[in-house]
C-alpha positions, 0 to 999 in steps of 0.5 A: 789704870783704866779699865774698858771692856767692849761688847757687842756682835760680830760686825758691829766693830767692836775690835774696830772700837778698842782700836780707836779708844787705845790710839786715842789714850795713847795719843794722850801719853798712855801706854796702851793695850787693846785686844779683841777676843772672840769664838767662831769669826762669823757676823752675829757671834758675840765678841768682846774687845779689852782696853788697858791705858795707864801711864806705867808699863803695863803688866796685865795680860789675859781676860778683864776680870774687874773693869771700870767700865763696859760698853754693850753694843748690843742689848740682847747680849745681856740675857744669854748665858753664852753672851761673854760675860757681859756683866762679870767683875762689875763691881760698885765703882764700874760703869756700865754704858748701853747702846739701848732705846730704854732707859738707865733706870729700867735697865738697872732695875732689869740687872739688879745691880749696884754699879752705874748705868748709863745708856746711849739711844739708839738711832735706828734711822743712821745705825740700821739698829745694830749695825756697825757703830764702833766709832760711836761705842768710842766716842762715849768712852773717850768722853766717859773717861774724861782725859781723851780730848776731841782731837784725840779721838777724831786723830785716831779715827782718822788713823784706824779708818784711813782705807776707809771711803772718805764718805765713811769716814766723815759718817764715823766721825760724826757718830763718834762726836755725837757720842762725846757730846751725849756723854759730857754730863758724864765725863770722867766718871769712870776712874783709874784703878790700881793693879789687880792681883793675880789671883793665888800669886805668892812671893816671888822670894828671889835670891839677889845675887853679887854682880861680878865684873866682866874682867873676872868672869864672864860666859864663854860660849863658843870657847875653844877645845870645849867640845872638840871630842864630841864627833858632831859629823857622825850625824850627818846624811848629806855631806856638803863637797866643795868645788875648788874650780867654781869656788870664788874663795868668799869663805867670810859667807859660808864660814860665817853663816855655818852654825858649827863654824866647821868651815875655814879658809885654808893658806890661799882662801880657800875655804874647808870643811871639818868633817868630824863636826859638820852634822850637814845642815846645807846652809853653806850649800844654800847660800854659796853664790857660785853653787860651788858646794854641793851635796851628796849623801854621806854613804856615796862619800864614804865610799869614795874616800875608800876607793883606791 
């Protein structure tokens, strides 16, 4: 499975690029799984985008704790203690890719760390710095994991920045080719990765039961007489009352809507209620295209049946 997380600011696109990286691995026969996450949604608070793609359902879910590579989009992200855990699970076979004008070899010498690091210039002169350059952050990885072909990459951009004028669009696409084209030393340097363990996870120990067939024994939900005693309509406040005169006798609609099957057509279709186990949830009334049941409250029809 491959393993890509994404960091950057509010802004900067970093959920736009999870989209556009899992549409391309799943334009390539992947299955995908991309999810951003984030605290306050405001522009400048640090957010971070996960991307899983492997050719077997995948299973994971939740935070990345052991990617295979990380994508940093913002530099100054690396040295706040609340900036996501840019760094945590990176292990010796991770990449580290940053958005950054310094060099690999400074920035590995600064993190102290054992894994790989590469780094995409900055062009102040087109991404304003820091400003939106998700397309670009995808179009490294596409290549860094060197299965996404080009014409993957450019559908799905295509696909995720469709609303978007065409003048931005072609901006993105051509940031995006750029970043494939700058990372092609690199290709395929980051590499799948088997299923992680869940941590503290035990056997499952289950119990395989016989199968028994259908003709022998099979549930019976809505068996009769299974729960004619329990008097259900002793819980009812309103009692739905219908009108024989307005009544057009399409009992199938509310007998088949009523979620006790308390109502049913008597010898000339009209249909009845069964008081002793409608609880008086309304739906006959709300969907009686006639308004031919009404409701009134259950005391006012006690009453009356007891009047003479």
């Amino acid at each position: 499975m491959y393993r890509i997380r994404f960091h950057g600011r509010g802004g900067q696109g970093m959920k736009t690029a999870s989209r556009i990286l899992g549409s391309a691995f799943f334009a390539e026969g992947f299955e995908v799984q991309d999810a951003p996450s984030y605290g306050a949604e405001r522009r400048g608070a640090p957010i971070f985008a996960t991307v899983r793609a492997a050719h077997a359902p995948i299973l994971e879910r939740g935070p990345m704790p052991q990617p295979g590579l990380v994508i940093v989009a913002d530099e100054t992200l690396l040295p706040m203690a609340a900036g996501g855990g840019v760094l945590s699970g990176m292990g010796e076979r991770a990449v580290l890719l940053l958005h950054s004008a310094v060099d690999a070899n400074t920035w590995k010498q600064r993190l102290q760390l054992a894994c790989r690091v590469l780094t995409l210039p900055l062009r102040l002169e087109e991404t304003g710095g820091r400003g939106f350059v998700g397309a670009l952050c995808a179009g490294a990885a596409a290549r860094l994991v060197g299965i996404v072909s080009r014409e993957a990459l450019e559908g799905a951009i295509r696909q995720e920045l469709a609303a978007m004028p065409a003048q931005v669009l072609a901006a993105n696409l051509t940031q995006a080719g750029e970043a494939y084209d700058a990372m092609k030393k690199h290709a395929g340097c980051v590499c799948e990765a088997p299923e992680a363990p869940a941590p503290g996870a035990v056997d499952a120990n289950w119990i395989d039961l016989p199968f028994e067939a259908a003709e022998l024994s099979a549930p019976d939900i809505h068996g009769a007489l299974t729960s004619i005693q329990v008097r259900t309509g002793l819980w009812r406040t309103l009692r739905p009352v219908i009108d024989p005169e307005r009544c057009s006798r399409c009992h199938w609609l509310c007998g088949s809507l009523c979620p006790d099957a308390a109502i049913s057509p008597e010898a000339e279709g009209l249909p009845v209620i069964d008081y002793e186990h409608c609880k008086g949830c309304l739906v006959c009334v709300a969907v009686c295209p006639r308004h031919a049941i009404e409701s009134i409250p259950e005391a006012q029809a006690r009453e009356q049946e007891a009047s003479p």
